[in-house]
C-alpha positions as CSV (number, residue, x, y, z in Angstrom):
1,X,100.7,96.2,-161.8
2,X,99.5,96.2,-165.5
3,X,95.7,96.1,-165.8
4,X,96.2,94.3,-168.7
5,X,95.7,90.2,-168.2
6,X,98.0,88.5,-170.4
7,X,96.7,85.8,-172.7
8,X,96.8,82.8,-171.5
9,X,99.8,81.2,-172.9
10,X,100.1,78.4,-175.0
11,X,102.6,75.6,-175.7
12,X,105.5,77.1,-177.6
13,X,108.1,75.2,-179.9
14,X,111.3,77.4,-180.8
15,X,109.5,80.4,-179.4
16,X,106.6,79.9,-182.1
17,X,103.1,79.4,-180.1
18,X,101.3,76.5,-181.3
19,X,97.8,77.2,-180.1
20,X,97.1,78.3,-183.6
21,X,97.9,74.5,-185.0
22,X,95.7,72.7,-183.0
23,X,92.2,72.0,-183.9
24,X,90.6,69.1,-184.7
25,X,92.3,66.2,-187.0
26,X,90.2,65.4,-190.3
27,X,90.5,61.5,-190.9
28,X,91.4,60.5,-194.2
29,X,88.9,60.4,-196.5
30,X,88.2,56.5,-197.4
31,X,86.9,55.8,-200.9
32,X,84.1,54.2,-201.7
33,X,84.0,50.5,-202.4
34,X,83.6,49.6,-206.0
35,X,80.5,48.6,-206.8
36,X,80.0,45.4,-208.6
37,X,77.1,45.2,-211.3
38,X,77.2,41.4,-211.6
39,X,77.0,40.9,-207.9
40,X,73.7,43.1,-207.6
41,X,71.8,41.6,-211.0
42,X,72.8,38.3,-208.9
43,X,70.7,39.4,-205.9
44,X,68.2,40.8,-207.8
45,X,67.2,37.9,-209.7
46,X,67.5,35.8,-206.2
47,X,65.3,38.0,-205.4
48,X,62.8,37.8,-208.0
49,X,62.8,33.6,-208.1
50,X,62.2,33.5,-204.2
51,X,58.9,35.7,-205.0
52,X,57.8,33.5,-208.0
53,X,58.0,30.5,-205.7
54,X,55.8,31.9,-202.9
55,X,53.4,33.4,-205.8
56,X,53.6,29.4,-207.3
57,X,53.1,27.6,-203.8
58,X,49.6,30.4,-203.0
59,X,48.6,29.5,-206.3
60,X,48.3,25.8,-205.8
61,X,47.6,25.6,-202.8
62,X,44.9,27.7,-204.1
63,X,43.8,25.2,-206.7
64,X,40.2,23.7,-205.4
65,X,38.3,21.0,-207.5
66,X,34.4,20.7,-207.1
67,X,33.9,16.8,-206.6
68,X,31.0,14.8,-205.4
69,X,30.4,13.8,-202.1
70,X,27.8,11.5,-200.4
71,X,24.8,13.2,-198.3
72,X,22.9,10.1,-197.0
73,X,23.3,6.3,-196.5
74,X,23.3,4.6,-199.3
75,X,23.5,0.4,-198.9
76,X,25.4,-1.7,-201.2
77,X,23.3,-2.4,-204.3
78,X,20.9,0.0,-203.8
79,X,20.4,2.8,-206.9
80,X,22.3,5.9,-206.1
81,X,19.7,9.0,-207.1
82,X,20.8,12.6,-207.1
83,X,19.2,13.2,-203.6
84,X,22.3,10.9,-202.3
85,X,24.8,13.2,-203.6
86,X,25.8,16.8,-202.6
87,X,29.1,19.1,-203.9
88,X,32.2,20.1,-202.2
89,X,35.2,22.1,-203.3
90,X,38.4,21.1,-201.9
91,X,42.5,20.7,-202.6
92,X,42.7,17.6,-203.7
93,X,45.7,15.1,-203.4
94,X,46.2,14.0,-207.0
95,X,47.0,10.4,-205.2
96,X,42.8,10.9,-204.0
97,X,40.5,9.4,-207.1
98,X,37.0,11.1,-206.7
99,X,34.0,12.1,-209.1
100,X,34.0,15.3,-210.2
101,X,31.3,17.4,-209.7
102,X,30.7,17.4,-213.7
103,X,30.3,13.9,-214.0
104,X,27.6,13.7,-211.0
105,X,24.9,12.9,-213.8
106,X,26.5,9.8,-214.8
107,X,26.7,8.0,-211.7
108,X,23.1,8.7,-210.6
109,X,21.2,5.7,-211.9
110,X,23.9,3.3,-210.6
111,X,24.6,0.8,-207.7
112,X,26.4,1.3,-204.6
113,X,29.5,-1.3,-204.9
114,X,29.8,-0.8,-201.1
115,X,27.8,0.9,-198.2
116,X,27.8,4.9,-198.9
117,X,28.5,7.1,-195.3
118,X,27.4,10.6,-195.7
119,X,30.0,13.2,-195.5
120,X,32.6,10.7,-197.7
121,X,34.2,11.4,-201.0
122,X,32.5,9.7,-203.6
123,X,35.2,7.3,-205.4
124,X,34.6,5.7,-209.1
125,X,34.8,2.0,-207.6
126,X,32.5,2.5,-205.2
127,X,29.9,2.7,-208.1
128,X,28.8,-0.2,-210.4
129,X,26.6,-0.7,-213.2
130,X,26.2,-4.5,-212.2
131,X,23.0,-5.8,-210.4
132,X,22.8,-7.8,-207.4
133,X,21.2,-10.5,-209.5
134,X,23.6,-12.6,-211.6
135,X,22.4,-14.4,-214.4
136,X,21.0,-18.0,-213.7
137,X,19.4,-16.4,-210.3
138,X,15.7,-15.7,-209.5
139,X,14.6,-13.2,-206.5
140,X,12.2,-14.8,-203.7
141,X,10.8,-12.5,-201.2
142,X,10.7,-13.8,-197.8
143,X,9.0,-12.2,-195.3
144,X,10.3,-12.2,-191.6
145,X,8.4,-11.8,-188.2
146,X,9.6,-10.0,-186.1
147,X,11.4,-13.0,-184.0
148,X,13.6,-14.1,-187.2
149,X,14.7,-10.7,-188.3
150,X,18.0,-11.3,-187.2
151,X,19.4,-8.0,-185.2
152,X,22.4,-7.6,-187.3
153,X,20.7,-5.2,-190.2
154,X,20.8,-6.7,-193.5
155,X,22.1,-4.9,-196.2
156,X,22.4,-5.9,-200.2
157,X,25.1,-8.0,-201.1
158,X,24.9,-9.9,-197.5
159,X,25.5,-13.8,-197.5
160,X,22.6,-15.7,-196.5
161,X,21.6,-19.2,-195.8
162,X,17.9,-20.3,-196.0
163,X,17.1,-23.2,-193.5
164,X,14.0,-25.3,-193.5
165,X,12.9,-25.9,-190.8
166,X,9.6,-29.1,-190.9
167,X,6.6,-27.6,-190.4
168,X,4.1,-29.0,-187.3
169,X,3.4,-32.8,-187.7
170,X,6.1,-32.9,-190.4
171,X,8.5,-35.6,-190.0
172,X,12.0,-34.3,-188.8
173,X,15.3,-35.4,-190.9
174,X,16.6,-38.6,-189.5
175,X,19.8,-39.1,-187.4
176,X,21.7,-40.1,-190.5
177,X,20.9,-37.1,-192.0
178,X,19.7,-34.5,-189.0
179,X,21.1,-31.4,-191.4
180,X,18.5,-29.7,-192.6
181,X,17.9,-28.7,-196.2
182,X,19.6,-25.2,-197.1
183,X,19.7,-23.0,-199.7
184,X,22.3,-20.7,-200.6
185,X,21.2,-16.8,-201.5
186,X,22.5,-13.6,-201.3
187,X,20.4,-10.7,-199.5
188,X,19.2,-8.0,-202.7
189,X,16.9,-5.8,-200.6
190,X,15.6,-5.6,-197.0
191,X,12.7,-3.7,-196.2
192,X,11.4,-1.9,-193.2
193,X,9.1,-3.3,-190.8
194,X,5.7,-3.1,-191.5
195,X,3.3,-1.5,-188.8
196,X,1.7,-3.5,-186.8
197,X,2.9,-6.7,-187.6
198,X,6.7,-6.4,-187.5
199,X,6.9,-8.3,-190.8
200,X,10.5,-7.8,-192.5
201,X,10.3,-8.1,-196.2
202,X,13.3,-9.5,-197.8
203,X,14.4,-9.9,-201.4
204,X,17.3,-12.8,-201.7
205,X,18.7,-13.7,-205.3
206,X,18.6,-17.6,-205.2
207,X,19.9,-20.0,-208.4
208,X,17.3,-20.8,-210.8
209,X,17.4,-24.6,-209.5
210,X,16.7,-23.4,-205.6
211,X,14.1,-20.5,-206.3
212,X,10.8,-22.9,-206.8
213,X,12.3,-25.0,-203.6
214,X,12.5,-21.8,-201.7
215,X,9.5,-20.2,-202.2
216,X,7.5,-23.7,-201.0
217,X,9.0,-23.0,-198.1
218,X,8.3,-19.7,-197.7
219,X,4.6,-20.4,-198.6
220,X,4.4,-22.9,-195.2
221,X,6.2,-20.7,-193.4
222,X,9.2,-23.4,-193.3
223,X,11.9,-21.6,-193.9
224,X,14.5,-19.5,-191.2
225,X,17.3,-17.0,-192.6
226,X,20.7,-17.8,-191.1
227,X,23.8,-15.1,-191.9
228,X,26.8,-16.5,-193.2
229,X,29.8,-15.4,-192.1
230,X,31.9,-12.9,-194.0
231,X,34.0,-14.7,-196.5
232,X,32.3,-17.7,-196.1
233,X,30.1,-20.0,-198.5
234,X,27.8,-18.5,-201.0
């Protein structure tokens, strides 16, 4: 026996072994795609405008305005003074009309053209140069106890109706005419109650015509306050 190990033998074609072909198949080499100049500046510049639009849409909603907002209560007619009035900076709606903080200074000195709530925007209608007190109109005070402050508060600008009322011993109207004498006013300022008595100070803006009349009454003590109601007579 040969001590020899023959090789291990291999597939043969035509006597020719083929072990020395075989190995592993390269793949054809694929070329590689044509790049296209326009299609990339395309992207880019895609690119570039999606990033201006976020950069534009931080920016405004970035945009704050310093306006002027309303710290206390503040009733219709009364003066607005600086102590009324604070500052905020916000992102305003352009469809939201309010001061601005730079023109604060001119609406102090003004009138409230409705009631004022603290913590609200301050609007340029809701200021008025106007006074409660129209021409051809005098101001009475009236003074209230306690039992004929009505418990609705009065604020400026409120609708009143001054009753007389016949003092003790006074004759009362008759049946033909049992409606008492009245005179139309409008409420200009209502004071606290004083200590002690409970009194209730009230300023009402009566025609010139009414205003002697009125403060007769008010002098006997003849005279009641009686609230319209809203949208009705002067």
């Amino acid at each position: 026996m040969s001590k020899t190990k023959d090789r291990a033998a291999g597939p043969v074609t035509n006597g020719i072994p083929l072990q020395g072909l075989a190995g592993p198949v390269t793949p054809p080499r694929v070329s590689a795609r044509r790049r296209r100049p326009g299609l990339i500046a395309l992207s880019l510049a895609l690119i570039a405008a999606g990033g201006a639009g976020v950069v534009v849409l931080v920016t405004q909603s970035g945009d704050r305005t310093e306006v002027v907002t309303v710290t206390r209560d503040v009733q219709v007619g009364e003066v607005i003074t600086e102590a009324d009035l604070g500052r905020a900076s916000m992102a305003l709606d352009p469809a939201v009309k309010a001061v601005h903080a730079d023109d604060l200074g001119s609406v102090v000195g003004k009138r409230a053209a409705v009631q004022l709530r603290p913590g609200s925007l301050l609007a340029p209608s809701q200021v008025t140069s106007r006074t409660l007190v129209n021409a051809g109109e005098q101001v009475v005070p009236i003074g209230l106890k306690p039992e004929q402050v009505p418990a609705t508060a009065l604020t400026p600008g409120q609708k009143v109706r001054l009753v007389h009322v016949p003092a003790q011993g006074e004759d009362m109207p008759s049946k033909e005419d049992s409606t008492p004498e009245s005179v139309a006013a409008r409420v200009v300022k209502a004071g606290k109650a004083a200590p002690g008595t409970g009194v209730v100070v009230v300023d009402v803006a009566a025609p010139d015509e009414d205003a002697a009349r009125l403060a007769a009454w008010v002098s006997s003590e003849t005279v009641r306050l009686v609230l319209d109601a809203p949208g009705g007579r002067r």
